[in-house]
One Martini backbone bead per residue (centre of mass of N, CA, C, O) as a GRO file, in nm:
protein
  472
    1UNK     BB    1   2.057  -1.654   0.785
    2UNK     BB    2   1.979  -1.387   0.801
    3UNK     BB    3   1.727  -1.127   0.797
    4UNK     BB    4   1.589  -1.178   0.487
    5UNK     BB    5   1.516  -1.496   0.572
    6UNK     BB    6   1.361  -1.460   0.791
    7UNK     BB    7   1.131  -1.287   0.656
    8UNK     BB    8   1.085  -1.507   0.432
    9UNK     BB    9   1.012  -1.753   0.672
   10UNK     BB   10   0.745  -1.583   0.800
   11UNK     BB   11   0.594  -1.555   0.497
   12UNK     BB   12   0.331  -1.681   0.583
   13UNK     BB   13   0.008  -1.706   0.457
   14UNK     BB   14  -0.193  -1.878   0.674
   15UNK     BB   15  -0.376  -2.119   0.535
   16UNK     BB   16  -0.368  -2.313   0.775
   17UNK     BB   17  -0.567  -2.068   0.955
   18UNK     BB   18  -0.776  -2.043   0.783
   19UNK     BB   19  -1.143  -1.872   0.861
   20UNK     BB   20  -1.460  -1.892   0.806
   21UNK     BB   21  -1.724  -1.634   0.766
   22UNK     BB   22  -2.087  -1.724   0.655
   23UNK     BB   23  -2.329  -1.503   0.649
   24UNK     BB   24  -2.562  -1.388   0.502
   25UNK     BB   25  -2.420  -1.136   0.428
   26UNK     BB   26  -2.213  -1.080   0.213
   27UNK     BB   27  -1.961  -0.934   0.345
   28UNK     BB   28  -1.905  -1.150   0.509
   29UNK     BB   29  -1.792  -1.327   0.323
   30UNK     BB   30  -1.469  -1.415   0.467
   31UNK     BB   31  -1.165  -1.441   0.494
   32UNK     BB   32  -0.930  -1.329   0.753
   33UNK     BB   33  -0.711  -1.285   0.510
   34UNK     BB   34  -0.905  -1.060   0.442
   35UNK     BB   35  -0.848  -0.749   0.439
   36UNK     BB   36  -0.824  -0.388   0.448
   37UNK     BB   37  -0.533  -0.446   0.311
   38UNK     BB   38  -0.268  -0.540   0.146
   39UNK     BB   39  -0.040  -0.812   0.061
   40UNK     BB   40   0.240  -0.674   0.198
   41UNK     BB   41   0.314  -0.892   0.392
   42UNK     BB   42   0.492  -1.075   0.665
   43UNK     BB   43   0.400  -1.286   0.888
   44UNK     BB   44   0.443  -1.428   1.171
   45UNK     BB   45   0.633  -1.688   1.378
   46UNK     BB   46   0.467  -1.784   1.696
   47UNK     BB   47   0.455  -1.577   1.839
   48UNK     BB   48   0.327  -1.447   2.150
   49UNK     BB   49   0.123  -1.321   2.276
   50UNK     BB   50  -0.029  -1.029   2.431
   51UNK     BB   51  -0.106  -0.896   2.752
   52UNK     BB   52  -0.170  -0.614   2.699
   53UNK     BB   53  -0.349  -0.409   2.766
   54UNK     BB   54  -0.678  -0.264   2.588
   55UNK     BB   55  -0.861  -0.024   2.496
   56UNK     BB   56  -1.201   0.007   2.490
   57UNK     BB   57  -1.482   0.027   2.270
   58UNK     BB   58  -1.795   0.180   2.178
   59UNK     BB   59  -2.063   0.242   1.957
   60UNK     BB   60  -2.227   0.452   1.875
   61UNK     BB   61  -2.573   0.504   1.886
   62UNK     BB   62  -1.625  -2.191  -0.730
   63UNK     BB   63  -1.477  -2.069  -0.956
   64UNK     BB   64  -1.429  -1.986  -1.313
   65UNK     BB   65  -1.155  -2.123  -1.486
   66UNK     BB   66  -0.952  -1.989  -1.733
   67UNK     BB   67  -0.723  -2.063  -1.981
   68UNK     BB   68  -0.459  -2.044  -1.995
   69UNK     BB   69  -0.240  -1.786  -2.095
   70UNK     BB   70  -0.096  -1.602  -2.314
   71UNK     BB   71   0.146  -1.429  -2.346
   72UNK     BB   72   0.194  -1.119  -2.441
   73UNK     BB   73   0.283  -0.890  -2.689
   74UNK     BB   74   0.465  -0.698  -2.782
   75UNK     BB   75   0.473  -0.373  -2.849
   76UNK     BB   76   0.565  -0.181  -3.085
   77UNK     BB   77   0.835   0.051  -3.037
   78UNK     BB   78   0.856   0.355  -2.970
   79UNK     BB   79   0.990   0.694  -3.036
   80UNK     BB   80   1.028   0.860  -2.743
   81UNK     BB   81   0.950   1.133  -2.578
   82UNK     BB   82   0.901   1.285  -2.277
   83UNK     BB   83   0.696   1.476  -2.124
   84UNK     BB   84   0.752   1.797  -2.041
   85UNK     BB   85   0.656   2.031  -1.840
   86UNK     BB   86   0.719   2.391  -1.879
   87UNK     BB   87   0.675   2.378  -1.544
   88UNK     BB   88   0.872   2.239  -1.315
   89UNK     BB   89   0.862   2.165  -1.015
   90UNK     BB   90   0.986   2.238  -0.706
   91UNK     BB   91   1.222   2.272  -0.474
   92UNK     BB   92   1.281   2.498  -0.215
   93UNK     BB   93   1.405   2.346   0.014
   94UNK     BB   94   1.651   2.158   0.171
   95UNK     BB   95   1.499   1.951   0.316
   96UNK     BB   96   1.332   1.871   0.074
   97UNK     BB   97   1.581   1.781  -0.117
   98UNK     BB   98   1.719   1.595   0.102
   99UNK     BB   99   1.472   1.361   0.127
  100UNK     BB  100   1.477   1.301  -0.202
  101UNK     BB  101   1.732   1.191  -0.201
  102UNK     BB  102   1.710   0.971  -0.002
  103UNK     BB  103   1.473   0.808  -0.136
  104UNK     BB  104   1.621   0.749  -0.400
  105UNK     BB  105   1.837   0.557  -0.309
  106UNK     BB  106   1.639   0.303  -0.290
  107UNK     BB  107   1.600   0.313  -0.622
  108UNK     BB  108   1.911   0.247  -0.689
  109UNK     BB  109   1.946  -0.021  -0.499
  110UNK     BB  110   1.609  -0.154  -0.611
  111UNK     BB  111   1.643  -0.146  -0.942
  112UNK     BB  112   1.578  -0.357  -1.186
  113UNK     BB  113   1.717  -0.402  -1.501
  114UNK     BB  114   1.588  -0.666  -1.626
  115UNK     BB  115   1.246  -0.566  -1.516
  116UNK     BB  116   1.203  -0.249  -1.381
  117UNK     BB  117   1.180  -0.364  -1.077
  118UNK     BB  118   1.106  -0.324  -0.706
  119UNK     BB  119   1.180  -0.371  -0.438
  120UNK     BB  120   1.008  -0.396  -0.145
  121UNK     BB  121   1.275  -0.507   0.018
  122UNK     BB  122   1.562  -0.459   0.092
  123UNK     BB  123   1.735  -0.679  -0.063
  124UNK     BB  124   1.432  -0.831  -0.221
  125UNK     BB  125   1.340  -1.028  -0.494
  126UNK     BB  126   1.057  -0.887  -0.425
  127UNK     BB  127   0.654  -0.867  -0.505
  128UNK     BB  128   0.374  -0.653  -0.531
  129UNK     BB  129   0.143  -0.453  -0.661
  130UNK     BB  130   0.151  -0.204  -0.467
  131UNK     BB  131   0.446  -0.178  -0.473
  132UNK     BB  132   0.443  -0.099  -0.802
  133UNK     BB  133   0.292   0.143  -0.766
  134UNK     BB  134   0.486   0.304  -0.585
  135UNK     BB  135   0.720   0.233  -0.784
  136UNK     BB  136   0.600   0.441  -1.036
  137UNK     BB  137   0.533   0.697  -0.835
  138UNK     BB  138   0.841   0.744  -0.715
  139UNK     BB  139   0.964   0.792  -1.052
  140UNK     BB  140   0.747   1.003  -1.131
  141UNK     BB  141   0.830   1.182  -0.901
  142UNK     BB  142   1.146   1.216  -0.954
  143UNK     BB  143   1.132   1.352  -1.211
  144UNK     BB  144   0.968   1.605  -1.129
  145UNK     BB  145   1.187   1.691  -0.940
  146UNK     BB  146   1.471   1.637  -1.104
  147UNK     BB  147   1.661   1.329  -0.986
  148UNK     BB  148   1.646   1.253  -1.304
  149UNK     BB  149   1.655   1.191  -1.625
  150UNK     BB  150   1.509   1.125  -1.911
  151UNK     BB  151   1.684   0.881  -1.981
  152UNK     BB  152   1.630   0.714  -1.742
  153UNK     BB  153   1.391   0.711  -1.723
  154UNK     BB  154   1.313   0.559  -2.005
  155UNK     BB  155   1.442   0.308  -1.878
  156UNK     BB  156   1.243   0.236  -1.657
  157UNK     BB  157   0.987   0.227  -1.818
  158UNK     BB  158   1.054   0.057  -2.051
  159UNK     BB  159   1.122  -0.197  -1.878
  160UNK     BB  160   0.859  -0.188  -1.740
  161UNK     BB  161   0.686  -0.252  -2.001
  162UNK     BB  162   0.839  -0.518  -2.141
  163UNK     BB  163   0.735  -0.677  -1.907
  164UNK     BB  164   0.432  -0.634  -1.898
  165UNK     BB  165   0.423  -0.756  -2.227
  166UNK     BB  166   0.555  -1.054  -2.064
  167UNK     BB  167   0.347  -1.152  -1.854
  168UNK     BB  168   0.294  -1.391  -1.658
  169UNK     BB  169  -0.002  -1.589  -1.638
  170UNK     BB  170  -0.247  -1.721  -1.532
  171UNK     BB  171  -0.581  -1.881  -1.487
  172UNK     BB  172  -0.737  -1.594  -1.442
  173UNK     BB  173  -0.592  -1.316  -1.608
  174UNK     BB  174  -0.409  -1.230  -1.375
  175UNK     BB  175  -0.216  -1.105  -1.166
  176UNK     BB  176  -0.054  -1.216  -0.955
  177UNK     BB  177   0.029  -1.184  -0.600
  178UNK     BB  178   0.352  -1.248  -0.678
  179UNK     BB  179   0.689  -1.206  -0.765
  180UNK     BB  180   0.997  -1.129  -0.934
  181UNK     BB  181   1.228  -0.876  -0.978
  182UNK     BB  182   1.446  -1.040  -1.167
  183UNK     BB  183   1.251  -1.228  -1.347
  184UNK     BB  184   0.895  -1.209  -1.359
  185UNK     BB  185   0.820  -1.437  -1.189
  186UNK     BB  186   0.642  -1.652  -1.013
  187UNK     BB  187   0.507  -1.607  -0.660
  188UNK     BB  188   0.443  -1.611  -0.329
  189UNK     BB  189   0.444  -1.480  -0.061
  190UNK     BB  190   0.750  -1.619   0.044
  191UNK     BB  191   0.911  -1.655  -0.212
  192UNK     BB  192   0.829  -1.896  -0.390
  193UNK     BB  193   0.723  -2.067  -0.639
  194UNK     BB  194   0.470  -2.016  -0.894
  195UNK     BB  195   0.430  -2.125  -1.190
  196UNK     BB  196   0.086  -2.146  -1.201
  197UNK     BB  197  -0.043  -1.878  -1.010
  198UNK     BB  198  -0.193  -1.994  -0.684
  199UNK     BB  199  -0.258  -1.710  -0.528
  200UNK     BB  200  -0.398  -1.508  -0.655
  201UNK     BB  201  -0.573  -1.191  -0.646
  202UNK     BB  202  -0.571  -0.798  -0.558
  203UNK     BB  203  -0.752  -0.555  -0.555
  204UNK     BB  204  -0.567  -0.366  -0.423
  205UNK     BB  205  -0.295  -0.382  -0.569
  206UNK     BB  206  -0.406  -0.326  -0.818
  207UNK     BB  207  -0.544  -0.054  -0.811
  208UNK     BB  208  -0.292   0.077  -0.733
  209UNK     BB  209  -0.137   0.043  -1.031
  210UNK     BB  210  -0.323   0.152  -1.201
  211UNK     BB  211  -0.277   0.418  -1.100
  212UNK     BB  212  -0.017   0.481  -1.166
  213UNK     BB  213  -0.042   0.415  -1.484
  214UNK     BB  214  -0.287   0.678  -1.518
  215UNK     BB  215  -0.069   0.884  -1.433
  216UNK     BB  216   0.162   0.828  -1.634
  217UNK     BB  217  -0.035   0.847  -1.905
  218UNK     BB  218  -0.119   1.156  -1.832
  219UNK     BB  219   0.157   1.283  -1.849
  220UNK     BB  220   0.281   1.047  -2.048
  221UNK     BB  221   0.101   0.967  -2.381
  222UNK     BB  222   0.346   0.820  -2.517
  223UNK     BB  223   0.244   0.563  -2.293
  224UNK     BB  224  -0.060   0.431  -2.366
  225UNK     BB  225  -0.090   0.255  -2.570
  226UNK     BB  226   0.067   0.060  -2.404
  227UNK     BB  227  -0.062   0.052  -2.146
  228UNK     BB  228  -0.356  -0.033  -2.267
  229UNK     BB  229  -0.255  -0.314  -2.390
  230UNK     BB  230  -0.172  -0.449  -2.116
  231UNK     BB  231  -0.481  -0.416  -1.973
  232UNK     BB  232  -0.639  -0.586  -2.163
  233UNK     BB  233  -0.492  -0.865  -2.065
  234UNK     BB  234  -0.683  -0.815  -1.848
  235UNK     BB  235  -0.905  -0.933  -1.630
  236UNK     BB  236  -1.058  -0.687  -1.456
  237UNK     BB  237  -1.387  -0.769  -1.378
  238UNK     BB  238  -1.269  -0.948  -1.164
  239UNK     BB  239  -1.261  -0.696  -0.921
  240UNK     BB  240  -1.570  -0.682  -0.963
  241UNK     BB  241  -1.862  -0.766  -0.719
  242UNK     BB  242  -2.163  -0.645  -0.688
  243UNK     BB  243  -2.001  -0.353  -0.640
  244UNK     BB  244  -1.714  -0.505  -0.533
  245UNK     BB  245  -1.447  -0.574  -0.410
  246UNK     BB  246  -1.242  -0.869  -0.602
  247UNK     BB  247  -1.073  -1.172  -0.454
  248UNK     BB  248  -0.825  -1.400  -0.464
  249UNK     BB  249  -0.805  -1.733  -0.290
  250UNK     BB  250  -0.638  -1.987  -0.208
  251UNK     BB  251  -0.667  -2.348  -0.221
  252UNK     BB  252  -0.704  -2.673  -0.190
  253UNK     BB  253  -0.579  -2.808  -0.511
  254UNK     BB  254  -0.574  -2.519  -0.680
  255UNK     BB  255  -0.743  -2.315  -0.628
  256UNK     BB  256  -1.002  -2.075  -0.629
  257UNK     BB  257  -1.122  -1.776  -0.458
  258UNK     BB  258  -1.380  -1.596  -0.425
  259UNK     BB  259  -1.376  -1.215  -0.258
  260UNK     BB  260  -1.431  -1.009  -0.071
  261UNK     BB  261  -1.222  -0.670  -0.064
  262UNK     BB  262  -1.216  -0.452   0.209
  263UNK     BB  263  -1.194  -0.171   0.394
  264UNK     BB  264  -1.224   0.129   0.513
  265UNK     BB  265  -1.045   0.315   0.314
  266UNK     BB  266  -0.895   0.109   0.124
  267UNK     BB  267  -1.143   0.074  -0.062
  268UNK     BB  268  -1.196   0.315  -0.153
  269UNK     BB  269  -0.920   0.398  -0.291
  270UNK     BB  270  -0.960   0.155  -0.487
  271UNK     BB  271  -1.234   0.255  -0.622
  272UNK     BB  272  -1.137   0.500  -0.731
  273UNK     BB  273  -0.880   0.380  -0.915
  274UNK     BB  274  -1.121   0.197  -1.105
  275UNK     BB  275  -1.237   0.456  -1.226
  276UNK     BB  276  -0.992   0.559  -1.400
  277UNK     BB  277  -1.094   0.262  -1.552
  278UNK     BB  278  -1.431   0.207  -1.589
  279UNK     BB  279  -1.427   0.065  -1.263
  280UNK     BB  280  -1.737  -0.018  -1.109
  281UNK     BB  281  -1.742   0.030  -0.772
  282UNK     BB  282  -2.014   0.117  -0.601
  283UNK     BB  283  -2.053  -0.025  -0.283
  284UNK     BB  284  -1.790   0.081  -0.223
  285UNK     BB  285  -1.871   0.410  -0.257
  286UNK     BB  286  -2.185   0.417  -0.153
  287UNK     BB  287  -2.236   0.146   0.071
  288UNK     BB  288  -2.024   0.109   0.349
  289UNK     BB  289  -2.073  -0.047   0.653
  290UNK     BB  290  -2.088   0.206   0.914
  291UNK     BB  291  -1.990   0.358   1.195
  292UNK     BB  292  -1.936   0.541   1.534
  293UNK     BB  293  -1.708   0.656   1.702
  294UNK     BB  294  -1.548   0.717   2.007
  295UNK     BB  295  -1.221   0.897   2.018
  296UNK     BB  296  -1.122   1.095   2.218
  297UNK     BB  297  -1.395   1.275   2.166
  298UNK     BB  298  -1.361   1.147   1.846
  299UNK     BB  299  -1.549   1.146   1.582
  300UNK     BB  300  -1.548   0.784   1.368
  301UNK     BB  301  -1.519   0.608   1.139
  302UNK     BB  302  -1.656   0.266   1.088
  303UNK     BB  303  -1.617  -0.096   0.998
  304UNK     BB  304  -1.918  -0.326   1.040
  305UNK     BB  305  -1.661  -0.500   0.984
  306UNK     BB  306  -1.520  -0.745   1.147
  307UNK     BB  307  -1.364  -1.018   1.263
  308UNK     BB  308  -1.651  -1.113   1.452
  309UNK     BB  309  -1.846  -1.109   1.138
  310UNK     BB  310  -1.597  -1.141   0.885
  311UNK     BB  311  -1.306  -1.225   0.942
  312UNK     BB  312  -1.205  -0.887   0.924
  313UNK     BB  313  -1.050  -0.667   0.954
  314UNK     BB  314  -1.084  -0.226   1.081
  315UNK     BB  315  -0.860  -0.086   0.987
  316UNK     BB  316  -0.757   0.216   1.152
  317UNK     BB  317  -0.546   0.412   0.941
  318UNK     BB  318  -0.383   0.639   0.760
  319UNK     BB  319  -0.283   0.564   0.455
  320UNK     BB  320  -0.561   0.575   0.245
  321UNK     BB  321  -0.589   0.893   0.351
  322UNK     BB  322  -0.281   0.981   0.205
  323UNK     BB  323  -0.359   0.899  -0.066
  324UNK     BB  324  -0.572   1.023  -0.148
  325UNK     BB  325  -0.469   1.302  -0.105
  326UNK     BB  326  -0.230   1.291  -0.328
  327UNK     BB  327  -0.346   1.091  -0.564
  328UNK     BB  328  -0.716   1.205  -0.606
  329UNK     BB  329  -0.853   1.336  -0.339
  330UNK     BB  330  -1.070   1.500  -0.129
  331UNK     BB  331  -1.335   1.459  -0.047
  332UNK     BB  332  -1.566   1.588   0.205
  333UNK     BB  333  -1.574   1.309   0.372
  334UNK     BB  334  -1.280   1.206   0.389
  335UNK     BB  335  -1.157   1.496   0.501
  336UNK     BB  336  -1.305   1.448   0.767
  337UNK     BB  337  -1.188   1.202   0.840
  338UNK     BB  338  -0.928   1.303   0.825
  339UNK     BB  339  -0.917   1.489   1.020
  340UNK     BB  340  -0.977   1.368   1.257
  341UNK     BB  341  -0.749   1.140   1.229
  342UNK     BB  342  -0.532   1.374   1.362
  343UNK     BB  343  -0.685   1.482   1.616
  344UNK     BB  344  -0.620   1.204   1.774
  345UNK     BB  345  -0.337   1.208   1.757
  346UNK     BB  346  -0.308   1.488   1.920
  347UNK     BB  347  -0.416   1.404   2.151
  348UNK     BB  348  -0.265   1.180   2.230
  349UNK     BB  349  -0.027   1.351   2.280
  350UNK     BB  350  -0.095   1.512   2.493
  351UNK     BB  351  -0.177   1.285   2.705
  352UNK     BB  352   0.131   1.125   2.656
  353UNK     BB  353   0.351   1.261   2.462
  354UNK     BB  354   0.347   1.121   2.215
  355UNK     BB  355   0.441   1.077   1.921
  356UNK     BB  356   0.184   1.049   1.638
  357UNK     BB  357   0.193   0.795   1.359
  358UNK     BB  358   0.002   0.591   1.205
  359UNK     BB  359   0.026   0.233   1.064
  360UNK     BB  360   0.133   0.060   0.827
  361UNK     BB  361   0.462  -0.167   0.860
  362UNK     BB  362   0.764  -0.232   0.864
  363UNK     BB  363   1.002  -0.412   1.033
  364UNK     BB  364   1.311  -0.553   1.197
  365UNK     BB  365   1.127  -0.758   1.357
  366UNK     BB  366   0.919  -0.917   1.519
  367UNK     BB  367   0.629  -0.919   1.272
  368UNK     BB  368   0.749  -0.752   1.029
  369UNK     BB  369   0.443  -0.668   1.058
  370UNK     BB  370   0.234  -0.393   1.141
  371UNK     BB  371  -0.094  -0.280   1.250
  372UNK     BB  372  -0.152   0.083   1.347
  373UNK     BB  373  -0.410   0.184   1.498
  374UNK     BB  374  -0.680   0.356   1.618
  375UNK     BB  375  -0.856   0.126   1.533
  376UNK     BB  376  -0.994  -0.234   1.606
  377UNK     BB  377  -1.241  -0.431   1.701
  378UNK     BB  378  -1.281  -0.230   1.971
  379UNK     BB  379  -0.982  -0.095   1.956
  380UNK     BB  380  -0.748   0.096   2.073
  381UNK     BB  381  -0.424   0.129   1.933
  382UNK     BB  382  -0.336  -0.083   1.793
  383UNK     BB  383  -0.075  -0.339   1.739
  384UNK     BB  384  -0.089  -0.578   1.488
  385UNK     BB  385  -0.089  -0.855   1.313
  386UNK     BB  386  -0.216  -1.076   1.115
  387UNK     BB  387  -0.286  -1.268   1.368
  388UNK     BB  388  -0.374  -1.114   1.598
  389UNK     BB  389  -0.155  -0.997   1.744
  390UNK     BB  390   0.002  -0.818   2.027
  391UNK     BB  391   0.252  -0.481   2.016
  392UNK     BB  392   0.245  -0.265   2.209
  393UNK     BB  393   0.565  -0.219   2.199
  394UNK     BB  394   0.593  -0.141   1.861
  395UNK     BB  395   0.490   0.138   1.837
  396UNK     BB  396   0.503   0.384   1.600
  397UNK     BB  397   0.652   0.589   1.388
  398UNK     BB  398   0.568   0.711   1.063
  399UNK     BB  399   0.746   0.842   0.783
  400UNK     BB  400   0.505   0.852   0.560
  401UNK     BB  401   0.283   1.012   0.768
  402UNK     BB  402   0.453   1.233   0.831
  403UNK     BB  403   0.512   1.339   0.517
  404UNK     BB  404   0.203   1.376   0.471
  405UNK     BB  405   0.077   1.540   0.673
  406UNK     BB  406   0.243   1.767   0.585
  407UNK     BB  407   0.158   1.799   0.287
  408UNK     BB  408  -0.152   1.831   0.333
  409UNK     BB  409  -0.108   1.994   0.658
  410UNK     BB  410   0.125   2.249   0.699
  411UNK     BB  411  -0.038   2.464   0.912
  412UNK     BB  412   0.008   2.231   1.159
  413UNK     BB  413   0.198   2.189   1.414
  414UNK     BB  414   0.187   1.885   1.439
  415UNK     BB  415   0.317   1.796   1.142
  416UNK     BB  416   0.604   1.954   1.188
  417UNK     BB  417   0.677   1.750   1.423
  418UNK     BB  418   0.669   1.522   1.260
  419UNK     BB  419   0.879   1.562   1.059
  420UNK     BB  420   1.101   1.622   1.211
  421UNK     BB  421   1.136   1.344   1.327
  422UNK     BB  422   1.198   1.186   1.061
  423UNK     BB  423   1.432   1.369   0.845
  424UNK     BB  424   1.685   1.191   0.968
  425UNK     BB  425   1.557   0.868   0.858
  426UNK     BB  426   1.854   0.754   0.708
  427UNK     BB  427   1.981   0.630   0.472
  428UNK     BB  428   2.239   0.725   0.275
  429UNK     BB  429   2.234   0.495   0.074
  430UNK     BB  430   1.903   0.362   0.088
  431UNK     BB  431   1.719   0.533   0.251
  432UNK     BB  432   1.416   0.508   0.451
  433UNK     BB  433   1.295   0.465   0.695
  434UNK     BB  434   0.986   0.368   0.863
  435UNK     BB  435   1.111   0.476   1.156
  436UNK     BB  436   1.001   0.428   1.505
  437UNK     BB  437   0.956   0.418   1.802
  438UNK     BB  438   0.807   0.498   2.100
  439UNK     BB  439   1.033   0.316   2.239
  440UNK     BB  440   1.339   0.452   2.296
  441UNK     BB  441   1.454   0.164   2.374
  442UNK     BB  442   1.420   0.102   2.023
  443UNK     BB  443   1.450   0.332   1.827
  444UNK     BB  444   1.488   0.223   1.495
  445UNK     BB  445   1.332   0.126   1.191
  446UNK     BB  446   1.516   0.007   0.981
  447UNK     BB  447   1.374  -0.070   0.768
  448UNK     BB  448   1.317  -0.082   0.408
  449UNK     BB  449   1.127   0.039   0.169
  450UNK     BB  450   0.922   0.138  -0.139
  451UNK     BB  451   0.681   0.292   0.059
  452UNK     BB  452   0.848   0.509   0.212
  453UNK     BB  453   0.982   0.650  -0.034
  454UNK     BB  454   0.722   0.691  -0.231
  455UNK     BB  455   0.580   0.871  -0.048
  456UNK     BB  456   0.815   1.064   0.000
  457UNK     BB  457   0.769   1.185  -0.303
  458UNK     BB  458   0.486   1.251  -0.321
  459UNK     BB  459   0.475   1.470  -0.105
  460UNK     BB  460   0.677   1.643  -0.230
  461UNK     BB  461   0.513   1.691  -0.477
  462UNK     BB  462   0.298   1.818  -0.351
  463UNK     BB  463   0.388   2.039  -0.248
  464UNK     BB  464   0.535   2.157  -0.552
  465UNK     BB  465   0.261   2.200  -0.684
  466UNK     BB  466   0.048   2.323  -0.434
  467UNK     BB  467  -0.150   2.106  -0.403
  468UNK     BB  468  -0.150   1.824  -0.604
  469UNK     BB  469  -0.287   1.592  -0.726
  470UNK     BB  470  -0.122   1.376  -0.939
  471UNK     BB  471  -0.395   1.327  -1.089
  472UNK     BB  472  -0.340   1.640  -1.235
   0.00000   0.00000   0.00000
């Protein structure tokens, strides 16, 4: 039935084993699958659990919904020319020439035309709001970059405008959590139709799109006004609660229930880029519960939320905090753990020899998506699916973290390890590959997807910037 189909065949999402843990503190009440990452994932179908030991680590002494919305008219389209700066960044080496235009492939290969949207994986008509952050992201790296025109740039963004201002909602307010990339139809996680819009949403996924949004409207302010008139008919005030980031997640009956969303990590980033529209998730960036562990001797933040207190996995890995860095900037203290969280894996690869760059990322087998952690739930290096199932010989090396990783900190020689050792993943035609196996006999990890060229997009201008956070 073909590998795509085999995909979303598998991208079951969870309901019928879902399972809810809640205890008096708030942040406890969440189910199972509201986890620490995005909703971009595909749950694997049956896979039998493995039963390879694993590192033990020990800590360090009914809302009410509102009626269907009509969707909104389109602003009236003026005639803008996009802004362009004085002097635009450019690529000096020819190996990051050569890796953006790779990367760029991708979105030559996966950008619809008639609705704006890119796929999320390679030629799969679906999509979640994360991964529309990343093309959106990805679209105005390649812009930047000088790797299409300002024509054709104006051609992604007005269409992309046009589906946003004609955008189906369901009677919650806000965006579904999939669409069609095809349609701008309403679709469930598993690309099945969802006409009625009872996926529930994201507030990370909204999240990353907003930011992307405001990076957008801030660099080229002739589609500001488009761009603001569009978020205002979406109930934003929904994506936080009590402080809290908050998302919506389906019940029986076409129901929706509002849950706390986001673990350490995700959560911040998350949070600082609803600040940039000022929905101020206030306890979620300065009041997170977490603990101190130590991971090869070195001293790691994680979040005291965990699946067997909340219901929710604590994945720690490197994902939010290279997007912080290239995208929004480390504070001091996230700077901190962001070192840190190199330095666990350059000690990995000395003990063990293996090059070590962990990560959410899909697959091209089985379980399709794995995240690839330092830590969670009391376990070091997991590599585990959406149900807690367990791969560690599925471990990889992440392309778009070793091309973040150089770009973040360039004179590091062990991130110039990672980046050579992925310069090269990639199809001609298609984009760059998610990684490699860490398992050499299991060799390149074909995936394709959206989040891994807008990413390596993104850090090439980073680069090329001079080391400045994109919304800059």
């Amino acid at each position: 039935m073909g590998l795509n189909n085999v995909i979303l065949e598998s991208a079951l999402y969870l309901e019928i084993n879902r399972h809810s843990f809640c205890p008096q503190e708030v942040w406890q009440c969440t189910p199972s699958v509201i986890i620490a990452a995005p909703d971009n994932f595909n749950p694997d179908s049956g896979n039998s659990e493995s039963t390879a030991p694993v590192e033990e680590v020990k800590p360090v002494p009914k809302p009410t919904i509102s009626p269907p919305l009509v969707a909104p008219k389109p602003t009236p389209e003026k005639t803008v020319v996009p802004t362009e700066n004085i002097s635009q960044p450019r690529l000096t080496k020819e190996a990051d020439l050569i890796a953006a235009q790779r990367a760029w492939k991708y979105f030559e290969r996966n950008w619809n035309p008639q609705t704006g949207l890119v796929n999320s994986s390679h030629n799969i008509a679906w999509t979640t709001w994360w991964d529309q952050g990343s093309a959106v992201l990805g679209i105005f790296a390649a812009r930047q970059l000088n790797l299409l025109s300002t024509d054709v740039f104006r051609q992604h963004i007005n269409t992309l405008l046009k589906t946003l201002e004609t955008l189906p909602l369901p009677a919650t307010g806000l965006p579904n959590k999939a669409y069609s990339t095809s349609t701008a139809q309403m679709q469930k996680l598993n690309n099945t139709p969802d006409p009625e819009g009872k996926s529930g949403w994201s507030a990370l996924d909204l999240a990353r799109f907003l930011l992307a949004l405001h990076i957008l409207r801030s660099h080229y302010p002739e589609y500001s006004d488009r761009i603001n008139h569009i978020v205002a008919g979406w109930k934003l005030t929904k994506l936080v609660k009590d402080g809290w980031l908050n998302g919506g997640v389906p019940e029986s009956g076409g129901k929706i229930r509002e849950v706390q969303e986001g673990r350490l990590g995700y959560e911040q980033y998350a949070a600082h880029s609803l600040k940039l529209w000022n929905i101020q998730a206030t306890k979620a960036l300065a009041h997170p519960p977490s603990d101190k562990v130590q991971v090869d001797g070195i001293t790691l933040e994680i979040d005291r939320r965990n699946l067997k207190n909340s219901g929710a996995t604590n994945y720690l890995t490197n994902d939010p905090y290279l997007l912080l860095g290239l995208e929004i900037g480390w504070t001091d203290a996230i700077k901190a753990q962001a070192e840190n969280l190199l330095k666990v894996q350059v000690q990995r690869f000395k003990r063990t020899n293996i090059l070590t760059a962990v990560n959410e990322d899909s697959l091209d087998r089985p379980p399709y998506f794995l995240y690839y952690s330092v830590y969670a739930n009391g376990v070091t290096w997991p590599a585990t699916s959406v149900s807690e199932k367990s791969y560690p010989h599925l471990r990889f090396i992440s392309t778009k973290a070793a091309f973040s990783w150089y770009a973040l900190m360039p004179d590091d020689p062990y991130t110039k390890m990672l980046r050579d050792a992925v310069q090269n993943l990639a199809s001609l035609k298609n984009g760059y590959f998610t990684g490699k196996y860490e398992n050499q006999e299991l060799g390149i990890n074909n995936s394709l997807d959206v989040n891994t060229n807008a990413v390596i997009l993104e850090s090439l201008l980073y680069q090329a910037r001079k080391k400045r956070s994109l919304i800059f």
